[in-house]
C-alpha positions as CSV (number, residue, x, y, z in Angstrom):
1,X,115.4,139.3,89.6
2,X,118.9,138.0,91.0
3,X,120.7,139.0,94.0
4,X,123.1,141.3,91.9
5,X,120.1,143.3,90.1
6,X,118.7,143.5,93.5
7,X,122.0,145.6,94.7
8,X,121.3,148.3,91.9
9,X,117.4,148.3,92.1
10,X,117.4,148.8,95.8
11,X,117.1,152.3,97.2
12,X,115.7,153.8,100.4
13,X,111.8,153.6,99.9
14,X,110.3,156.5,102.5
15,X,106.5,156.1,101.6
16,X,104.7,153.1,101.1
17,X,101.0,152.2,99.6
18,X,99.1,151.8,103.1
19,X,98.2,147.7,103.0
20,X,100.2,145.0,103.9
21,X,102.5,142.7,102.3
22,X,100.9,139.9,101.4
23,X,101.3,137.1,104.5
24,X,102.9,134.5,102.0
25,X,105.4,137.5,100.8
26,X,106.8,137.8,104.9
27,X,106.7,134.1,105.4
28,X,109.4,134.4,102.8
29,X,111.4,137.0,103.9
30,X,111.1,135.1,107.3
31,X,112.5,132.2,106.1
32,X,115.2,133.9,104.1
33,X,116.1,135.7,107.3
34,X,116.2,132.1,109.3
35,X,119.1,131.1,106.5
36,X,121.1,134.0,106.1
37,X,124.5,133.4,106.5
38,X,126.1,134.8,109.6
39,X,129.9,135.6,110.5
40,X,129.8,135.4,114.2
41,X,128.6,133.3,117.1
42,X,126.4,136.3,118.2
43,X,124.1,136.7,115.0
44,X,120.8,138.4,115.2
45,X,117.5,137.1,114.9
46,X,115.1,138.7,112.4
47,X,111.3,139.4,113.7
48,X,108.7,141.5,111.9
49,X,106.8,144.7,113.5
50,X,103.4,145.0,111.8
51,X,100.6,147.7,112.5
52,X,100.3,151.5,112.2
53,X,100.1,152.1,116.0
54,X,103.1,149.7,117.1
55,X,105.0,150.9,114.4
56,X,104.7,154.8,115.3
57,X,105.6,154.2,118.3
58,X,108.8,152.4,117.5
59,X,109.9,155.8,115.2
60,X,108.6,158.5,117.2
61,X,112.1,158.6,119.6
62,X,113.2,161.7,117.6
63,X,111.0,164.8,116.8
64,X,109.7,164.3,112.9
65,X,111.9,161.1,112.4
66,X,108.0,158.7,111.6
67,X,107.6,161.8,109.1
68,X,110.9,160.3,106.9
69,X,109.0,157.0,106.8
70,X,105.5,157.4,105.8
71,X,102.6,154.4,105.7
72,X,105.1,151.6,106.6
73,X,102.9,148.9,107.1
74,X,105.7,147.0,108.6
75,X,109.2,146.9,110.1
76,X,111.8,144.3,109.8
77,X,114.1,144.5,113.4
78,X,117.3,142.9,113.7
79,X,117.8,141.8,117.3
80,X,121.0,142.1,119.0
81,X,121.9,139.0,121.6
82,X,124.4,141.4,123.2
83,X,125.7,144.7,122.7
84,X,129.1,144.3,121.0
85,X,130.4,145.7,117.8
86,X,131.0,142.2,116.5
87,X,126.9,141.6,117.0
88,X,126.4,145.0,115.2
89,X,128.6,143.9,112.1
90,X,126.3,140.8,112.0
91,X,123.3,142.2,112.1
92,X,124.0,144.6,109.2
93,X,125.6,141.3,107.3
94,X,122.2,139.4,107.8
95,X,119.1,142.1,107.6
96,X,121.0,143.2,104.5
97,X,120.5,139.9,103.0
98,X,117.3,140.1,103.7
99,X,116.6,143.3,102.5
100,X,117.9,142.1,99.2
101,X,115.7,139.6,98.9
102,X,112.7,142.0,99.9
103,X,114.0,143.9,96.7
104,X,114.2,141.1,94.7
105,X,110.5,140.5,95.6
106,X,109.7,143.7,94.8
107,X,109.0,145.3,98.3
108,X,110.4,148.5,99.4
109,X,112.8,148.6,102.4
110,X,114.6,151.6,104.0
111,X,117.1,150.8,107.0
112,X,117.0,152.9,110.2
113,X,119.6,153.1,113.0
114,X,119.7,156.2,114.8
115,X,115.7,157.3,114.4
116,X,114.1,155.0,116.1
117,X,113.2,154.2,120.2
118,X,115.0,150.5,120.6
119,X,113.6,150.6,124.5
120,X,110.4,150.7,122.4
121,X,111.0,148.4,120.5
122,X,112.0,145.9,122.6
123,X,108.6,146.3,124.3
124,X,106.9,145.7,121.0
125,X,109.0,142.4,120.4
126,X,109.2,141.3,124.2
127,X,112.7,140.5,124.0
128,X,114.9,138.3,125.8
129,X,117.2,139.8,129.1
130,X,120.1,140.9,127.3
131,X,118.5,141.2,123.7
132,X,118.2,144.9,122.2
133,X,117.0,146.4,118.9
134,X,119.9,147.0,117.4
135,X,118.1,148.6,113.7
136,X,115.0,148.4,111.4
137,X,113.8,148.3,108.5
138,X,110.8,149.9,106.8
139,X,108.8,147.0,104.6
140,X,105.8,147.8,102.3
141,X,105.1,148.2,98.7
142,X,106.7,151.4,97.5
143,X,103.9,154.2,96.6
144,X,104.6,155.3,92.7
145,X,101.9,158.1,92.8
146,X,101.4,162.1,93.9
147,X,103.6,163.5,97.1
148,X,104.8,159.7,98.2
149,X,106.9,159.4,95.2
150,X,108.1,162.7,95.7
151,X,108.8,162.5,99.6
152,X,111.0,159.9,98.8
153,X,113.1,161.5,96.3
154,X,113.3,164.6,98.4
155,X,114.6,163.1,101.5
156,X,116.8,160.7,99.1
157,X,118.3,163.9,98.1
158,X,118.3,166.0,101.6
159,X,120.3,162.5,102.7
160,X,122.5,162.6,99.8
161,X,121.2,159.4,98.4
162,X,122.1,159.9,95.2
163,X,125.8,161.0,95.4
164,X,128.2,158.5,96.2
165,X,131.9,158.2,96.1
166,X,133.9,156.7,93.0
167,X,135.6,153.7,94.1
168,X,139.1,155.6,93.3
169,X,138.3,157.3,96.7
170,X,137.2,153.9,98.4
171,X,139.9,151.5,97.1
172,X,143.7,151.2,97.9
173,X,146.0,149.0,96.6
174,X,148.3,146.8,99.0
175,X,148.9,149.2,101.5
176,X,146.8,152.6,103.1
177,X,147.4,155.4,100.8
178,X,148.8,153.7,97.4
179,X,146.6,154.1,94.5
180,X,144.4,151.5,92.6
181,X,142.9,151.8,89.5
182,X,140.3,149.3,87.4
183,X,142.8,148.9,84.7
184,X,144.4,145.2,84.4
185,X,142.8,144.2,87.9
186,X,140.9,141.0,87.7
187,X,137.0,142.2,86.2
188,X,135.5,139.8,88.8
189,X,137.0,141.6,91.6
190,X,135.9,144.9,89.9
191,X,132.3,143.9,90.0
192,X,132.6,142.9,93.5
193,X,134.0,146.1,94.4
194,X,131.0,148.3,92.5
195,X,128.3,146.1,94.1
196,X,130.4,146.7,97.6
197,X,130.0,150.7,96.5
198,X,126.1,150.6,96.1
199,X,125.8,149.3,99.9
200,X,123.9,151.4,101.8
201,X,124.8,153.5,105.0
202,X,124.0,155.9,107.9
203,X,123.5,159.5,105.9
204,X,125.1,157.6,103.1
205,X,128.5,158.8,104.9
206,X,130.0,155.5,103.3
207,X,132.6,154.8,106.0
208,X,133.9,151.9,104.4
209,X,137.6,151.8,102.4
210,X,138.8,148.6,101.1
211,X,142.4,147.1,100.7
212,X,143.2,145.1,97.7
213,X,145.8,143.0,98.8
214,X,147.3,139.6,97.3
215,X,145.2,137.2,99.7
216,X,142.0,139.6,99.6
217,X,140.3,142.6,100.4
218,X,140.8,143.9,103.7
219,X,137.8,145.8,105.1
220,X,138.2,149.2,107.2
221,X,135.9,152.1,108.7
222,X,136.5,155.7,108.8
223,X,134.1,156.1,111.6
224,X,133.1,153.4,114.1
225,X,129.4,152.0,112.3
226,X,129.9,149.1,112.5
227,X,126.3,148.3,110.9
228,X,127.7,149.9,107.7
229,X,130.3,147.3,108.1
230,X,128.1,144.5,108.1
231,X,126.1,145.2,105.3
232,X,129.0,146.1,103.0
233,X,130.2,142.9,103.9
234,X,127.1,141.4,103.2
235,X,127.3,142.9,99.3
236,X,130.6,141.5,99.0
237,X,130.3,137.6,99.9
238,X,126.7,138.4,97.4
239,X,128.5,139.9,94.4
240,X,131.6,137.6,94.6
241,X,129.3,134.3,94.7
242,X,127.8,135.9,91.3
243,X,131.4,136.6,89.8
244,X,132.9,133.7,91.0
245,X,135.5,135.4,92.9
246,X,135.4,132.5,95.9
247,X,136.2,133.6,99.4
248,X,135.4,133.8,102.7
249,X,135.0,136.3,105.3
250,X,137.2,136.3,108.5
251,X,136.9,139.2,111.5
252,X,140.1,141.2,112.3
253,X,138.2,143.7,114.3
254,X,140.1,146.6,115.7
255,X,143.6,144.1,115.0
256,X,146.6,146.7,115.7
257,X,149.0,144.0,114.1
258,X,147.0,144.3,110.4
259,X,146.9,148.0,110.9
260,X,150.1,148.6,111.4
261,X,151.2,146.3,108.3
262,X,148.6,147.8,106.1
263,X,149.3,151.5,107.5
264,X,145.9,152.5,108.3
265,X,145.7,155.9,109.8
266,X,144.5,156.5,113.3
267,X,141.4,156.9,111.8
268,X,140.6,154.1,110.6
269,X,139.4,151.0,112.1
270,X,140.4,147.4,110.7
271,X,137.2,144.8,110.4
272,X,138.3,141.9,108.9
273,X,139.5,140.4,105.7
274,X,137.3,138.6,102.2
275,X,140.3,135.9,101.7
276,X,139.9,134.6,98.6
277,X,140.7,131.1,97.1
């Protein structure tokens, strides 16, 4: 499977066969995770939580939240070196990457931000003065049988999993506001764009709208999760590298200059541009 059949394969897995992933399986992931690219000087590490009782009490911060995750036998944590949006955007950037790979392996994976005890976690993972767990992510095989496979389709619907936005309501063309349309716009950059609009996101709110401009797409947030932002980002520099639509990332974060010349609303928070070549 390649990274672009990953993007539409992947979904939010939310019960799991109860054994573990095979040790040669999360040596890979690992590995991957030790050479993702990274788009700041303040990217995450990667570790792995393994074992029912260190893993229960990693989700049990919010009444019934371990109940949206069932038989994990694992959880991948992206550690923060400091507490800074620009860390957040490059921990979604990298575990997302990683969780694509885990897809293309054939593992399950479902990311969770707000449902889990990070003080916890960082007892788990003994981290670092200054280091926090800034997300997880749930890894097993996915359970295809009985009331698993239909746990996970019925919080995948309760979170709106499978609605998303058309990319007429994501995309806008030059400047905040003016439409943009599929028709005579490069196919590669289309592709990019659809792959960008299967990311996934905190109660799939998809707070990510995108700028087609002539040196790029520019990157903004309708609300501040900057995780989301990361691992949208993430999609991108993966889809383009399949399209051949070069580019590179650079961070504009919160830049009052670009939103002024792009006329984002008060709303909306610039992150940073995909320039292409």
């Amino acid at each position: 499977m390649d990274m672009l059949s990953a993007i539409h394969q992947r979904f939010s897995v939310r019960s799991y066969r109860d054994e573990p992933v095979e040790p040669a399986l999360r040596s890979r992931l690992l590995d991957a995770a030790s050479r993702a690219p990274t788009l700041t000087d303040v990217s995450p590490r990667i570790e792995l939580i393994s074992g029912g009782e260190s893993i229960k009490q990693v989700l049990t911060f919010m009444i019934g939240s371990y109940g949206l995750v069932q038989n994990a036998p694992h959880l991948l944590a992206g550690i923060l070196p400091e507490e800074s949006e620009r860390a957040q955007i490059d921990l979604g950037y990298v575990l997302e990457h990683v969780v694509l790979e885990a897809t293309r392996l054939g593992l399950g994976t479902c990311w969770i931000t707000g449902t889990f005890d990070a003080e916890r976690a960082g007892d788990v993972l003994d981290l670092a003065p200054g280091e926090t767990a800034g997300a997880v992510c749930a890894l097993g095989y996915p359970t295809e049988e009985g009331f698993g496979r239909l746990h996970t389709k019925l919080i995948r619907r309760l979170a709106g999993g499978h609605q998303r936005k058309p990319l007429t309501e994501l995309v806008h063309a030059h400047r905040w506001g003016e439409p943009w349309t599929a028709e005579d716009t490069d196919p590669a950059l289309v592709t990019v764009l659809k792959h960008a609009r299967l990311a996934p996101s905190a109660h799939n709110g998809q707070p990510w709208r995108f700028i087609v401009r002539s040196d790029g797409i520019l990157l903004a947030i309708v609300r501040p999760r900057f995780i989301d932002s990361g691992i949208v980002m993430s999609h991108i520099s993966i889809a383009a590298a399949a399209a051949d639509y070069a580019g590179t990332w650079s961070l504009s974060l919160r830049d009052p200059r670009l939103a002024r010349k792009t006329n984002l609303p008060d709303k909306a928070i610039p992150i940073g541009i995909f320039h292409t070549d």
